[in-house]
KEFIVO-228086 format. One line per field, with one value per residue (C-alpha): residue number from 1; residue in one letter; y, z, x. Coordinates in pm, 1 decimal. Layout:
! KEFIVO-228086
sedren c(NUM, ...)
baro c(A, ...)
py c(Y, ...)
pz c(Z, ...)
px c(X, ...)
//
This chain:
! KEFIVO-228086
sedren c(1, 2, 3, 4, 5, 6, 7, 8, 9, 10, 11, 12, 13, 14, 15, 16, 17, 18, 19, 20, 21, 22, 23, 24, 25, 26, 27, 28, 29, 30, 31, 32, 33, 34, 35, 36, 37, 38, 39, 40, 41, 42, 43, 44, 45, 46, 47, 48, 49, 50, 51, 52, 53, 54, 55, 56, 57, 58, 59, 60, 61, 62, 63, 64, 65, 66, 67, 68, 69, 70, 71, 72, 73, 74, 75, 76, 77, 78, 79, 80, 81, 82, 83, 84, 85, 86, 87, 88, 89, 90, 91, 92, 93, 94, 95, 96, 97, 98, 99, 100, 101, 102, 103, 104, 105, 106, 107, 108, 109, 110, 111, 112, 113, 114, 115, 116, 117, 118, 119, 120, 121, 122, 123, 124, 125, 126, 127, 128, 129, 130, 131, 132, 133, 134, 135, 136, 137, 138, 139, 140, 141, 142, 143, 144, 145, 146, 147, 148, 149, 150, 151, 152, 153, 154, 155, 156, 157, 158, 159, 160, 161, 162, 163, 164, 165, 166, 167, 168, 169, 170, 171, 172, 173, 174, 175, 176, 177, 178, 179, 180, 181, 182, 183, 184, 185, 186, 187, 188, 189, 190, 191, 192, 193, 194, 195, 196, 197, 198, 199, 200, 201, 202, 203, 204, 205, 206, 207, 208, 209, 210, 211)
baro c(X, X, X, X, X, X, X, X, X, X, X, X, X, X, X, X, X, X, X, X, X, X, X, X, X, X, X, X, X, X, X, X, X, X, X, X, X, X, X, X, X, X, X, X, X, X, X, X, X, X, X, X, X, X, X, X, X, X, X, X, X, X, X, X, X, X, X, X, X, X, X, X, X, X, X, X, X, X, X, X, X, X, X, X, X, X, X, X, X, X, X, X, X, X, X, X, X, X, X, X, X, X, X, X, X, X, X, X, X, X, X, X, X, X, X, X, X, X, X, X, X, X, X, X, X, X, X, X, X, X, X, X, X, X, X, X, X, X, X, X, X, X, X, X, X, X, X, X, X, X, X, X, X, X, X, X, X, X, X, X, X, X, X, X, X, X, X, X, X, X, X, X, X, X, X, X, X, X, X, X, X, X, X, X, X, X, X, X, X, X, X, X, X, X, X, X, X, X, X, X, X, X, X, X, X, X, X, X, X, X, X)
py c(-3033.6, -2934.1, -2604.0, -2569.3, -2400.6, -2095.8, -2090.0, -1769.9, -1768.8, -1463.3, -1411.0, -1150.9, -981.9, -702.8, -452.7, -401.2, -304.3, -175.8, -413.4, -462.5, -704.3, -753.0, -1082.1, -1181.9, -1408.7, -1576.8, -1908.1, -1974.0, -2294.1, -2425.8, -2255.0, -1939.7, -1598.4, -1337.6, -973.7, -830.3, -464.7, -171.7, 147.2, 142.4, 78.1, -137.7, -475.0, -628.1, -684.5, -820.8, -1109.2, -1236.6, -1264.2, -1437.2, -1714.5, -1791.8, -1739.5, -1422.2, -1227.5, -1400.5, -1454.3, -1344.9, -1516.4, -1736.6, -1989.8, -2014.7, -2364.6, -2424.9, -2729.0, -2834.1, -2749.9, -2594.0, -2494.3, -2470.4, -2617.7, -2525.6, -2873.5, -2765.0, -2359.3, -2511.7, -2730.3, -2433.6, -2247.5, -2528.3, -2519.0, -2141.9, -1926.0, -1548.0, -1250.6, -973.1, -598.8, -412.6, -178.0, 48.7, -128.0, -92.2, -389.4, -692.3, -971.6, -1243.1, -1247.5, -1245.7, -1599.2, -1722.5, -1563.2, -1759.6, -2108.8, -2052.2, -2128.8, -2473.1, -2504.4, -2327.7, -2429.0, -2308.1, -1960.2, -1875.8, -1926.5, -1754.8, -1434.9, -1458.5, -1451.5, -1100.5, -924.1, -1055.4, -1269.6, -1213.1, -1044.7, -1360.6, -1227.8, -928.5, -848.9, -832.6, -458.6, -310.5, -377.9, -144.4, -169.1, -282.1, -551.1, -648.8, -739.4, -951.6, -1130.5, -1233.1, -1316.0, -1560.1, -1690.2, -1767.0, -1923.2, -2134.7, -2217.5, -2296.6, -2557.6, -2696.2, -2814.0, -2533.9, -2490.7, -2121.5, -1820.1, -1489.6, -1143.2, -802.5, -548.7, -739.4, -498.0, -129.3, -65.0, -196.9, 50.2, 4.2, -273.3, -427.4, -432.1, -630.5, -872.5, -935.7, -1028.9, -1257.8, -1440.6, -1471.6, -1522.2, -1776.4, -2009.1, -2333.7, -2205.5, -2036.9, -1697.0, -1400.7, -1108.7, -750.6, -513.4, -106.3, -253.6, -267.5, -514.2, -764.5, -717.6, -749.5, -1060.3, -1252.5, -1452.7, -1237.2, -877.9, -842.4, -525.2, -500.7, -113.0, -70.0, -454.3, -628.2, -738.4, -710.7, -901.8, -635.5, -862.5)
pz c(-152.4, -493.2, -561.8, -445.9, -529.8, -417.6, -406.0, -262.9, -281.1, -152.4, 106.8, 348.2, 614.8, 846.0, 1164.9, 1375.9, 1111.4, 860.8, 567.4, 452.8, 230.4, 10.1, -160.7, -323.8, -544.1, -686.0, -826.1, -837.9, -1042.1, -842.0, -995.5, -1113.9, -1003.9, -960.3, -872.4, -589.7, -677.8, -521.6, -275.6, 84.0, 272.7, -32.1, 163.1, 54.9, 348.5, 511.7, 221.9, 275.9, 640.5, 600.3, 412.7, 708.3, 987.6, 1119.1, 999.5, 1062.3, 755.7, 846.4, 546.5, 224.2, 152.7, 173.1, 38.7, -1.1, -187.4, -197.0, 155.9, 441.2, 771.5, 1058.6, 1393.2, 1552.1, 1413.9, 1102.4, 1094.0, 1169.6, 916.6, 635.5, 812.1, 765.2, 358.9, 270.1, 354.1, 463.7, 410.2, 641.3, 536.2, 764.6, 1052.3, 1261.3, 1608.6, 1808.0, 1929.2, 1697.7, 1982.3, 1753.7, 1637.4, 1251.4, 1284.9, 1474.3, 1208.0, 928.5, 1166.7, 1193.6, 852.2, 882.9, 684.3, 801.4, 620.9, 291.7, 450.7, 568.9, 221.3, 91.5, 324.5, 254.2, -75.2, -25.2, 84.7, 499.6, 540.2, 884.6, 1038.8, 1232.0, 1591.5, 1514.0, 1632.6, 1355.7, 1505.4, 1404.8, 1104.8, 799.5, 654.8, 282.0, 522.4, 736.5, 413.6, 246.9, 577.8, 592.9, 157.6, 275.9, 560.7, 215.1, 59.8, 321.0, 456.4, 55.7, 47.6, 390.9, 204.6, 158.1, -162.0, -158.1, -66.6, 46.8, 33.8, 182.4, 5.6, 65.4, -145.8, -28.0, 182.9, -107.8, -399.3, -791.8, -800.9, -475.2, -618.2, -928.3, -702.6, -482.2, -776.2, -924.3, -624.5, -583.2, -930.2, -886.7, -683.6, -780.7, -556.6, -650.0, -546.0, -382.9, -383.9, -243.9, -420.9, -569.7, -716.9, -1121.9, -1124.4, -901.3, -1088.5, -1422.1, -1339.2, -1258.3, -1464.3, -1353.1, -1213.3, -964.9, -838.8, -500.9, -451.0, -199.9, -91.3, -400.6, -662.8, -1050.2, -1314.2, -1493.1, -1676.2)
px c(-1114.6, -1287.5, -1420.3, -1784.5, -2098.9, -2266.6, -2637.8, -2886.9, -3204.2, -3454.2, -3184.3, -3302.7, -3083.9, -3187.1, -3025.9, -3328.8, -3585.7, -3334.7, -3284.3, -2941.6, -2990.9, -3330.0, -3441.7, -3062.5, -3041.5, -2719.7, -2608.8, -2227.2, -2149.3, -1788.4, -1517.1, -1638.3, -1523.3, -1774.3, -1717.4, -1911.6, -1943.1, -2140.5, -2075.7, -2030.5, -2366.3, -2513.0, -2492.3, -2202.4, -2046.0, -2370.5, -2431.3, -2051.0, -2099.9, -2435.0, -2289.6, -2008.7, -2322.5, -2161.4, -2488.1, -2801.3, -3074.3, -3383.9, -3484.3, -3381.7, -3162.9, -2797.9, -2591.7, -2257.7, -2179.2, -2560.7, -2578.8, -2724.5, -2579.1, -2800.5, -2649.5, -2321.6, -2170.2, -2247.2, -2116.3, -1818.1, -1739.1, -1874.9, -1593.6, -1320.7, -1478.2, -1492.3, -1184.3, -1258.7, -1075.9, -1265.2, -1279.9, -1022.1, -1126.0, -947.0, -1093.6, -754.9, -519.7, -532.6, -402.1, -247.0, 109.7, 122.0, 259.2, -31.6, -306.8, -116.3, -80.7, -462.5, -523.6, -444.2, -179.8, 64.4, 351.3, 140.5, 32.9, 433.6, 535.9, 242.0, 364.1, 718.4, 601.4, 371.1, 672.6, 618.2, 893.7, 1059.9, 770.7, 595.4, 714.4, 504.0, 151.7, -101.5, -206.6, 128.5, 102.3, 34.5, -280.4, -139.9, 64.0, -230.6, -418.8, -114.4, -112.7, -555.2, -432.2, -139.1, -370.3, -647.3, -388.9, -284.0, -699.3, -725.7, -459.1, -600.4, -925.2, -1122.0, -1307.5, -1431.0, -1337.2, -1486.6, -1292.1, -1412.7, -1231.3, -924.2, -713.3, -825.5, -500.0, -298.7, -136.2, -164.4, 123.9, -43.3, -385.6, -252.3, -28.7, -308.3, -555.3, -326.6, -344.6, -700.8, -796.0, -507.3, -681.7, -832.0, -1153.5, -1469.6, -1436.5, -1676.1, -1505.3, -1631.0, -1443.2, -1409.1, -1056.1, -1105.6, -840.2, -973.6, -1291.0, -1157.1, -987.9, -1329.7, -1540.0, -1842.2, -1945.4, -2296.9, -2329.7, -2576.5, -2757.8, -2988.9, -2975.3, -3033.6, -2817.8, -2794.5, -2566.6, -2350.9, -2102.1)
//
């Protein structure tokens, strides 16, 4: 698959009568890599889940591709287009086997090399909750890698290199940046940042261009 467009427009999100994210706006030619800065509580995490239906919109417009997802036929196949990289949370026992998160992708064969690759080789047979957090996050970047060369065309990344150190950090952006996708990435990491084509930074549920 080609690399495909982001487009919001006035894209509300709320928690009860709290609103996490405020009229957002963003059009992402296919391709591009944009930035997503901001500090914790600003709404990144909320506008990354809204695109994939995990957060509902209150209100807006959210295409992929020229595209609109509303029934459960269609959620589906946006998640078989955009890969997803979730922020990490301590929320006890992850049940899959690392093997399993990477055959998930679906491309297996793609996300095992991409692993071996990160410094996971030999660590399939082990559950994804044992893992260290700079491991758990090389495994969700191989499982990208291999959803990427499966057919998807986007990807989305919540802080997907916060576990990682300096030498991770620049590894890890490499990759992304790497791919032929257009890219969404959440992220306090100036090297992932300085590796995209564009920086927005959301405060307060609304975003800004900074570069």
């Amino acid at each position: 698959m080609t690399a495909l467009s982001l487009l919001l427009e006035g894209v509300h999100c709320r928690y009860g009568r709290h609103s996490a994210v405020h009229s957002a706006d963003l059009d992402v030619p296919a391709g591009l890599r944009v930035a997503l800065i901001g500090t914790n509580g600003s709404g990144k995490s909320t506008l990354l889940r809204a695109v994939l239906g995990f957060q509902p919109v209150s209100d807006g417009v959210v295409e992929v591709g020229g595209e609109r997802a509303a029934t459960a036929a269609q959620w589906r196949k946006r998640r078989g287009e955009v890969a997803w990289i979730p922020q990490l949370r301590s929320t006890g026992r992850f049940p899959l086997l690392l093997g399993e998160l990477l055959d998930s992708s679906g491309d297996g064969e793609a996300a095992r090399e991409a692993a071996a690759r990160l410094g996971l080789a030999g660590m399939e047979s082990r559950g994804v909750h044992t893992l260290s957090g700079g491991q758990a996050q090389r495994a969700w970047l191989a499982r990208a890698v291999g959803a990427v060369a499966a057919g998807a065309g986007m990807l989305l990344a919540d802080e997907p290199t916060a576990a990682l150190d300096f030498a991770g950090q620049e590894e890890a952006a490499a990759v992304l940046t790497g791919l032929p996708v257009t890219l969404l990435v959440a992220t306090h990491d100036r090297a992932v940042a300085d590796a995209c084509d564009r920086v927005v930074e959301m405060a307060a549920g609304r975003l800004r261009d900074v570069a």
